[in-house]
C-alpha positions in Angstrom: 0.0 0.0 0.0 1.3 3.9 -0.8 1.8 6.1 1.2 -0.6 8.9 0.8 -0.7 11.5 3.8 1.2 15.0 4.0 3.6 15.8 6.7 4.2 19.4 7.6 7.3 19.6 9.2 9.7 23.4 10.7 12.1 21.5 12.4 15.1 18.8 12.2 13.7 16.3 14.7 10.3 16.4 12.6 11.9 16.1 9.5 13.5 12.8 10.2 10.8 12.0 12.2 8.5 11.9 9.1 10.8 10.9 6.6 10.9 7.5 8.6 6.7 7.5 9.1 5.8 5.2 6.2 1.9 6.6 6.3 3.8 9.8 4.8 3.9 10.2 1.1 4.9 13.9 1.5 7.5 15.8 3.5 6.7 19.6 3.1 8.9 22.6 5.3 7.2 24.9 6.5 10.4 26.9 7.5 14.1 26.7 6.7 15.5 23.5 8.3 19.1 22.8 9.3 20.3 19.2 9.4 24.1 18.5 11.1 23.4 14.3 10.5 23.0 13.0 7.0 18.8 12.2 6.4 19.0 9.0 5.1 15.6 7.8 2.9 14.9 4.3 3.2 11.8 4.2 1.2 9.8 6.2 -1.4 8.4 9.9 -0.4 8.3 12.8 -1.9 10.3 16.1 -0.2 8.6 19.4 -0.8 11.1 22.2 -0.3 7.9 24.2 -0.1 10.2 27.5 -1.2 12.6 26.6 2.3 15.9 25.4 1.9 17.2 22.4 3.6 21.2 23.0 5.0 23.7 20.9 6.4 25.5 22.6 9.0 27.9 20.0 10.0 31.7 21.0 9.6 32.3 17.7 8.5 32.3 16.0 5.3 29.2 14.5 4.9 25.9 14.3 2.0 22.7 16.5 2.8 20.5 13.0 2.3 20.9 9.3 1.3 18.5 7.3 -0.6 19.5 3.9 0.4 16.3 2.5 -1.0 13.2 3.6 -2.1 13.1 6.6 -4.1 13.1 10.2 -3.4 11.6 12.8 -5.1 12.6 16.2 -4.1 10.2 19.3 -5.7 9.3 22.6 -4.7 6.0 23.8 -4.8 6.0 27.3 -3.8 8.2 29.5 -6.4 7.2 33.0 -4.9 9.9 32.9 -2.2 13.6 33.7 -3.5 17.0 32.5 -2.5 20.5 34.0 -3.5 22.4 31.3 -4.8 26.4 31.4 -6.0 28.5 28.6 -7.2 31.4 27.6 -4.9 33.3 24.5 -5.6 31.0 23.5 -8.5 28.0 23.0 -6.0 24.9 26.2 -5.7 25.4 27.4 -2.1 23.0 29.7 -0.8 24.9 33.1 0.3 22.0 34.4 3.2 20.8 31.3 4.8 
């Protein structure tokens, strides 16, 4: 059976909180989230940026989010909000968050 229901989530702790709920077929932010631990996806959802941006503030070498297995769709479905975006190290970085 699919997942079907819509998580709403301003927070790190909710975020991977959801992501693990498999009665979730959508992750949306409702705020900027900052993640220090790599989200890892074990199963198919959908992540809605929602116009926020999802950081990783560790220090340490790491990926923003793993699919293991599954698959992840990431979209955005709110365009009005902007972001300023440069290119540093071949990767978009977002110079204000």
């Amino acid at each position: 059976m699919a997942a079907s229901g819509t998580a709403e989530v301003s927070t790190a702790a909710e975020l991977v909180s959801a992501i693990r709920e498999a009665s979730y077929g959508t992750v949306k932010l409702t705020s900027d989230i900052t993640i220090y631990t790599t989200l890892v996806v074990n199963r198919t959802v959908t992540l809605d940026l929602n116009g926020y941006v999802l950081k990783y503030g560790s220090s340490s070498a790491g990926h923003v989010i793993t699919a293991s297995s599954g698959i992840l769709t990431i979209e955005n479905s709110d365009y009005t909000k902007s972001h300023n975006f440069q290119k540093k190290y071949n990767l978009y970085v977002n110079d204000f968050f």
